[in-house]
N, C-alpha and C positions, 0 to 999 in steps of 0.2 A: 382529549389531546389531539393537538393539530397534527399528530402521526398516524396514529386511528381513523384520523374522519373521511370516510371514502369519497366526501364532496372535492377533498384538496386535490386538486390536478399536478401540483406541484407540491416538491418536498419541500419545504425550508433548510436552506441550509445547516441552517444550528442545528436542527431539531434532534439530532442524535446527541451532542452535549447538552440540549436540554434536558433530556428524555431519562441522558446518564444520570444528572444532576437531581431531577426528582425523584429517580429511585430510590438515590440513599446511595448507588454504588458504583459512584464517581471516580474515577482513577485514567490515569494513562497506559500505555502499551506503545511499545514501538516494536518493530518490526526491521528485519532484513530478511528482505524477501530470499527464501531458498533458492529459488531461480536463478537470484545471480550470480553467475559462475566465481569459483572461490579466486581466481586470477584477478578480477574486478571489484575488490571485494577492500577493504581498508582495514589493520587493526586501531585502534586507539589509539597504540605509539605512533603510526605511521600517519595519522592526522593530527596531531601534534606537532608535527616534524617539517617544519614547515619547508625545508630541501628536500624535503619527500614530496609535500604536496605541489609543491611548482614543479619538480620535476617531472611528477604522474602527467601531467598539461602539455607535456611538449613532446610525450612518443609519439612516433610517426605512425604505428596505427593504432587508429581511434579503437580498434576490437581491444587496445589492451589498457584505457583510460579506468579510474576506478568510476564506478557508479556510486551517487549518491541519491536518496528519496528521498520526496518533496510531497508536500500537499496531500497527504493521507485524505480522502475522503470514505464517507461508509455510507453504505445504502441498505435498509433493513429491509429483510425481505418477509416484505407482511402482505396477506392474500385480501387484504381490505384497499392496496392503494397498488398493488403489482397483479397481473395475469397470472393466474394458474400456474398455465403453459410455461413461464419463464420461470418460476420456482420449482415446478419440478423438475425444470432441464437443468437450473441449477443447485438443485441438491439431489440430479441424478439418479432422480427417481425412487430414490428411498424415502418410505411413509418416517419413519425414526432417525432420519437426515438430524445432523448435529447443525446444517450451514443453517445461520441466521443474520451472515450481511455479508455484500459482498465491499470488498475494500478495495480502491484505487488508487492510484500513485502515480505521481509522476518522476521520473528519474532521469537522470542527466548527468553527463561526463563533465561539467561544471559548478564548481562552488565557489564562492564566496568566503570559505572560512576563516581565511587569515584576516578580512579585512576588504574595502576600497581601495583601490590602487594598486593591488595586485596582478592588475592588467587580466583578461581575457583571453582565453585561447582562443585559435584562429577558426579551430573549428570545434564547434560542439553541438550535442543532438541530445533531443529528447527524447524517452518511449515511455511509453505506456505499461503501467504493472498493474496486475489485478491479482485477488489471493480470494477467497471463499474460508471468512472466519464464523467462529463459533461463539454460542451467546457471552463468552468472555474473554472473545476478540483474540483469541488465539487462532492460527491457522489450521485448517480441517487439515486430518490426512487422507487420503484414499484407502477406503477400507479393502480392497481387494492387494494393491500392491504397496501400501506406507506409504508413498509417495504424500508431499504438501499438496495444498491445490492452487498451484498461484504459477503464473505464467507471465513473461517480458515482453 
């Protein structure tokens, strides 16, 4: 498997939906990241709404726009194509560590949901999310305090 072969300098992008897919145990997961603070945060009704959602577009500060996640990517953390070093610092040093990918995200005070032509806010930003999941892509918690391990 092109995941295995310690020759590949580079992942393939797919290679984790491939990897799912020859398993046998293929499936989705979505994710809201803990991180982002519950004020930033959307219910179902409230993105359905759509005077809700153009409203959220127009506070004047951006700290209070909702977040939305984009681009899920996952990185498996296997000691045949990753350093030592970087897998123990991220599964923090425990030999019986649950982390087996790390997952990233990008998120943004901008969507698209209603449609085209809903015009663009004047200002919007991107960050960077990252979470430390486990072989069934649920997110780790911190064995010492329950905390998630995923950070904005």
């Amino acid at each position: 498997r092109a995941l295995n072969d310690p020759k590949n300098k580079v992942v393939p992008y797919d290679i984790v939906p491939r990897t799912l897919e020859e398993s046998g145990e293929y499936y989705g997961v979505v994710h809201l990241l803990p991180a982002i603070p519950k004020h930033r945060r959307m219910t179902l009704d409230q993105v359905h709404n759509l005077t809700y959602f153009l409203e959220s577009r127009e506070r004047p500060n951006l700290d209070d726009h909702p977040l939305y996640i984009y681009n899920p990517m996952l990185l498996p953390l296997n000691k045949e194509i990753m350093d030592e070093t970087i897998i123990r610092d991220l599964t923090l040093g425990e030999e019986d560590s649950t982390v087996a990918y790390v997952a990233v995200f990008r998120l943004s005070n901008f969507a698209n949901c209603h449609g085209p032509g809903r015009g663009v806010p004047e200002t919007f930003r991107n960050y960077l999310g990252i979470a430390l999941l486990d072989k069934d892509l649920n997110i780790v918690k911190d064995r010492a305090h329950g905390n998630y391990l995923n950070v904005i």
